[in-house]
N, C-alpha and C positions, 0 to 999 in steps of 0.2 A: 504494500500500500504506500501511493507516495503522502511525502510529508505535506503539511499546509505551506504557504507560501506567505510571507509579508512584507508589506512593500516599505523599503527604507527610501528615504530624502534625509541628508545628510549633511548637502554643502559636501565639504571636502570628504576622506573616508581616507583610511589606510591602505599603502604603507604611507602617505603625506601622514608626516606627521607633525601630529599638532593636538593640543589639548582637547579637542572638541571630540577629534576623529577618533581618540584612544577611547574620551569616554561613549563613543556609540559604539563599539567593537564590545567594550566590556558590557557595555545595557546587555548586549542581545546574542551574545557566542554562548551562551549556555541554555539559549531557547530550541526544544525541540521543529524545530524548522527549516525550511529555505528559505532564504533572504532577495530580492530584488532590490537595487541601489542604483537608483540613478545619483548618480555625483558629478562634480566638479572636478578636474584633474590637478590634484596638487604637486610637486618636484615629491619623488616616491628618496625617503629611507633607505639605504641599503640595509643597515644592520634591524628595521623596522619590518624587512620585509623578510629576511630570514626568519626573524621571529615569527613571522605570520606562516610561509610558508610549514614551517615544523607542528604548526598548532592545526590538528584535525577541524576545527569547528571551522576552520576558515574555510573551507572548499566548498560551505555550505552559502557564503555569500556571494553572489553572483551579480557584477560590477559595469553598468553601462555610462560612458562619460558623454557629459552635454558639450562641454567645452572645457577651456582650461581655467581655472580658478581664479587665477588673477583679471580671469575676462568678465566673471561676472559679478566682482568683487572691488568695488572702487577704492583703493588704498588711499592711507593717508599721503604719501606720496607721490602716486601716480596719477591720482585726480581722474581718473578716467572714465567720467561719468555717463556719458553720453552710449557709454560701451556697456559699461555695467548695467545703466538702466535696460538696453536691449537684450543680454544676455540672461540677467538676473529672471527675466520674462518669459524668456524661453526655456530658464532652465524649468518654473514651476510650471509651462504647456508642459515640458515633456515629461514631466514626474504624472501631472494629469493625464495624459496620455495612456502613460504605462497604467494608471492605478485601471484605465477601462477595459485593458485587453485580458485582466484576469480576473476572477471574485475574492480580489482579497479579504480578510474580515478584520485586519490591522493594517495601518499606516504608521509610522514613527517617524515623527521630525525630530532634528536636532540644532538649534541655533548655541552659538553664533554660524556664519551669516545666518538673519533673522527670518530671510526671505524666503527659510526652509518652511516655515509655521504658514507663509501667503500661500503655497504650495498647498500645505495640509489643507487650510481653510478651504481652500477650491475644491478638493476631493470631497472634502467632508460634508460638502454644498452640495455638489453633485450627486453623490451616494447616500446620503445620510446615514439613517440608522442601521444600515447594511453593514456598515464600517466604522472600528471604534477607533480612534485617533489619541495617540499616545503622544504628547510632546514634552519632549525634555529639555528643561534651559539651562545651560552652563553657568549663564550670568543675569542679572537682573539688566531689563530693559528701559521698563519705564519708570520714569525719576531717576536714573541708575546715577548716583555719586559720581561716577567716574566723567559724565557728560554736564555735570555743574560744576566741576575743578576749576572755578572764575580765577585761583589763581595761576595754576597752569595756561593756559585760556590765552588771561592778558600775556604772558611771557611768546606767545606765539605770533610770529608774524605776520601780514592781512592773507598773505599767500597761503601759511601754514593752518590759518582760521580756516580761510575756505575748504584744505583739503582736510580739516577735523570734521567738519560740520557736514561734507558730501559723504567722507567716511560715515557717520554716523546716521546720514540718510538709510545708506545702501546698507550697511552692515550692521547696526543695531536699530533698526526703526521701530519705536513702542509702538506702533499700529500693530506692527505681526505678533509681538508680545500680546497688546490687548483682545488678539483674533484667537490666538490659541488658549489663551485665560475663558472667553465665552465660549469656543466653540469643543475646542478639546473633552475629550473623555477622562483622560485622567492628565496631571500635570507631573513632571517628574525633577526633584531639584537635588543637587548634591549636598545638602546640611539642612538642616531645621532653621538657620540662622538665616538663608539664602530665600526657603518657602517664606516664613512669616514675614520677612524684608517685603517682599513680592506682594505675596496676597495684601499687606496691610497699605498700599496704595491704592486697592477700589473697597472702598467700606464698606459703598452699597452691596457689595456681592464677598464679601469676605467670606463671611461661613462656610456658603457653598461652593465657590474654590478652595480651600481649605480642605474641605471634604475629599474633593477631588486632588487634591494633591498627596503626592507619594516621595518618601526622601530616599534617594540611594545614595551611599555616599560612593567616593573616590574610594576607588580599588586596588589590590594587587595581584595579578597571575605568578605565584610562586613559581613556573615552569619559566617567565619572562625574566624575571625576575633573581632567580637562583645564585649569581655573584653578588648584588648587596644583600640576598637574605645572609650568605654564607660571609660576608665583612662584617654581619650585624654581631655575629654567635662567636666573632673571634677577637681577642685583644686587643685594644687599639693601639697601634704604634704611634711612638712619639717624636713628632719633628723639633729640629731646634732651627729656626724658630717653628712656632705653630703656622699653621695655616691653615686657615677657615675659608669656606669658597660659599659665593651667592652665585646659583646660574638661573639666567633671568634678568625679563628686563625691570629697568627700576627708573619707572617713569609717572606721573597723574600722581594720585593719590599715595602711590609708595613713594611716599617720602621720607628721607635719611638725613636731613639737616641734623637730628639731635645725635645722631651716629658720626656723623663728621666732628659738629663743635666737641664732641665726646674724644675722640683721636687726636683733636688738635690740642684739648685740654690734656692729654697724656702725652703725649709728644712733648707736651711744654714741660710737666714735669718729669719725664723720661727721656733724653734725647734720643738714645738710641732703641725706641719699642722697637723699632724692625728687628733687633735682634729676637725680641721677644715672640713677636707677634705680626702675621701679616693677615690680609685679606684680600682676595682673589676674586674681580665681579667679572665674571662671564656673559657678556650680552649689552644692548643698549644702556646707556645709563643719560639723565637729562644732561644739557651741555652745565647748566649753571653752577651741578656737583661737579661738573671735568673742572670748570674753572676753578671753583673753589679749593679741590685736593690741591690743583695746582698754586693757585695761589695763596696756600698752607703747608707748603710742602711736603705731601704727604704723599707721594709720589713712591716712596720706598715702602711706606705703608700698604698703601692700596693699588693695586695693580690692575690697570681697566685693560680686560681683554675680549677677544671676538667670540661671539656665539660660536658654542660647539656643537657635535652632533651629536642625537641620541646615545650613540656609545661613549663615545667621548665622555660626555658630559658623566656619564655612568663611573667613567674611569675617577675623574676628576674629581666627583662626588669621594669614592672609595679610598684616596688617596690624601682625602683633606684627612685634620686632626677633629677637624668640628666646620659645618654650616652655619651658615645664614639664611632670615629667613625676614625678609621686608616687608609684611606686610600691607594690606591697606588702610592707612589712618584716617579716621575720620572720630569725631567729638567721642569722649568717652560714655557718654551717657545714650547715644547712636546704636541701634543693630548695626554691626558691620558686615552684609552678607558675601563677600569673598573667601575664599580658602583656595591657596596657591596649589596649584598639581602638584606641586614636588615636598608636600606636605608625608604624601604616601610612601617618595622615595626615602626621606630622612628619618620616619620610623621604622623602615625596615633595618636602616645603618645604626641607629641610636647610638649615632657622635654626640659631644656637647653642642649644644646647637645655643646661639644667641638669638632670639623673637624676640623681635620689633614689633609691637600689637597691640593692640584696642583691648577692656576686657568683658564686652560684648560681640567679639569678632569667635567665627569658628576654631579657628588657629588657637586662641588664646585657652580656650572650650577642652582641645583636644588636648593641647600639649601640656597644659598644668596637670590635666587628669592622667598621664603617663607619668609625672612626677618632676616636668619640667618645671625652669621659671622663665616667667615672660616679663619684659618689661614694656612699658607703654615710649612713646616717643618724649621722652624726657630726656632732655642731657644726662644730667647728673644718676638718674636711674641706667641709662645704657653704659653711660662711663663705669657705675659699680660691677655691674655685670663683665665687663669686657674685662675689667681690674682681675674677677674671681676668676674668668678663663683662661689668663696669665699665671695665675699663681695656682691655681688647684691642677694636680694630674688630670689628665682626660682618663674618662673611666666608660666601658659598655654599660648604657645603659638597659634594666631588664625589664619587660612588661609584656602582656597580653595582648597583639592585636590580629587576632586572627578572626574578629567581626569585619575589617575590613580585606580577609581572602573573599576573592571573586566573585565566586560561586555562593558562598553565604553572603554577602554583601549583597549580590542580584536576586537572591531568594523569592524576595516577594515581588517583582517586578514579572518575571520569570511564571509565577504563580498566577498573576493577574491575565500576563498575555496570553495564557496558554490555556486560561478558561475560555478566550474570547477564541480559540481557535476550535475548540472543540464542537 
């Protein structure tokens, strides 16, 4: 007998890899199914697609591309609007298209891009109650903190305005947020912090989204996975000096001002911390902190380097003494609904980790309940912290997280869809 069928919308998909594409791989690789995927072609992973290739569940997704991702995706950079709008339209005809030539009885979007949910809506319009419409949001859309950053905002220039503001057209538009919030069947968010953020912008309809919504968190496939679980179980080696690594960009809302004044306050009374202690940022970081390390000279401290790749970064992670982790600040009295992906990879390592964070953010939630501490964006709180990571041995951290393996992590997700297939 064959299996049922459901039809994925996605935006990008695996081996591209990227935060969204990992958590739609992990939603749905342990649903008894076949998968249909209309996507977007993203630059594919080598070491992303090994991994896929080796994982049985994969050959059960079946991968057609509309075009290539940057075409229907207007970047902050490439302003390419007039592309994106055409593209972005034809990607959700063709996802329409496909949902008619089968009877599927689920659909599953995935924003970001947001324009996966304008997709959904149309099918869900077309078919109605024949098909239950699962949409999962990575990020919060509407009202999203990260699009009132006034003062990120102002530091941008009219040119750099425009390409935020067309990015944010095309690729987070609270309209397909507000489509999939009415029209969806069930809503899926990665924390509890991330739902009630969400739902608590439509009052009128709070309850009953609520209702409808479902938390899975961030995941790990111990098979993907198997070199940080095995750095996790074994002693950490000590460098002289240490070296903590942030990989990731550190832009909007993650901000590090009290991290910096913090270094430069130890610098001043340590000349030589480098001996002590560095730190390693892998990826974008705003121009204002380049200038500032620089004109702190903090240059032997903090070492800005270029995004890695999936392995890489894996290496790099395994080979620091202790991470970083930036979160997003916003008022302490705020839900913070963010939690950075690579929240999953630094419990698997349990180095000393230094958290920069809110204590209504997820991050803050999770890591003090493992026995971490967190500090808020305060000078003088990150400088003590950084002080204790100089002078205390790094030690394996131990604890319980096998609520977020895969497989029990997707449990109810998995249980829901599979009623709706029966």
């Amino acid at each position: 007998m064959s299996k049922e069928r459901i039809l994925v919308i996605p935006g990008g998909f695996v081996p591209y890899n990227d935060t969204v594409t990992l958590l739609t791989y992990k939603h749905l690789r342990n649903i008894d199914a076949e998968f249909d995927v209309v996507a977007l072609k993203g630059k594919e992973d080598p070491t992303l697609k090994q991994k896929l290739e080796q994982d049985p569940a994969y050959s059960r997704f079946h991968v057609q591309y509309v075009c290539d991702y940057d075409q229907a995706v207007a970047t902050f950079e490439k302003k390419n609007v007039i592309s994106g709008l055409i593209w972005f339209h034809r990607y959700c005809k063709a996802a329409l298209k496909q949902a008619q030539k089968y009877p599927y009885k689920v659909v599953y979007t995935s924003s970001v891009p947001a324009f996966t949910h304008l997709a959904g809506y149309w099918i869900k319009k077309k078919l109605g109650s024949s098909i239950t419409w699962v949409a999962s949001m990575s990020d919060p859309l509407y009202h999203s903190p990260y699009k009132h950053d006034t003062e990120t905002i102002h530091e941008y220039s009219l040119i750099q305005k425009i390409g935020f503001y067309v990015y944010i057209a095309i690729f987070m538009n609270s309209r397909h947020e507000k489509l999939a919030q009415k029209y969806s069947d069930r809503m899926i968010y990665i924390c509890p912090e991330q739902r009630d953020f969400s739902v608590s912008q439509y009052p009128e309809h709070q309850q009953a989204y609520l209702e409808k919504s479902m938390t899975v968190s961030l995941n790990y496939l111990p098979q993907w996975d198997q070199d940080m679980i095995a750095a996790g179980n074994q002693t950490p080696e000590v460098h002289h000096p240490l070296i903590y690594s942030h990989l990731g960009r550190v832009y909007g809302l993650r901000k590090i001002d009290a991290f910096l004044q913090a270094l430069i306050q130890l610098k001043k009374d340590c000349p030589k911390l480098a001996e002590t202690i560095q730190f390693n940022q892998y990826g974008e970081i705003k121009q204002k902190y380049q200038k500032l390390i620089q004109d702190s000279h903090l240059e032997d401290v903090i070492h800005l380097l270029d995004k890695v790749t999936y392995e890489e970064a894996e290496k790099k992670m395994i080979q620091s003494d202790g991470l970083v982790l930036f979160d997003t600040i916003m008022p302490d009295n705020e839900i913070q609904p963010y939690l950075p992906s690579k929240a999953i990879e630094y419990m698997l390592l349990r180095k000393d980790l230094l958290i920069i964070s809110t204590p209504k953010s997820p991050a803050w939630r999770i890591f003090t309940g493992l026995g971490y501490d967190c500090c808020r964006n305060d000078t003088e709180e990150v400088k003590q912290e950084i002080w204790k990571l100089m002078t205390v041995a790094p030690v394996k951290h131990d604890y319980d997280i096998s609520m977020y393996e895969n497989t029990r992590a997707t449990a109810q997700l998995k249980q829901y869809i599979e009623s709706k297939l029966n």
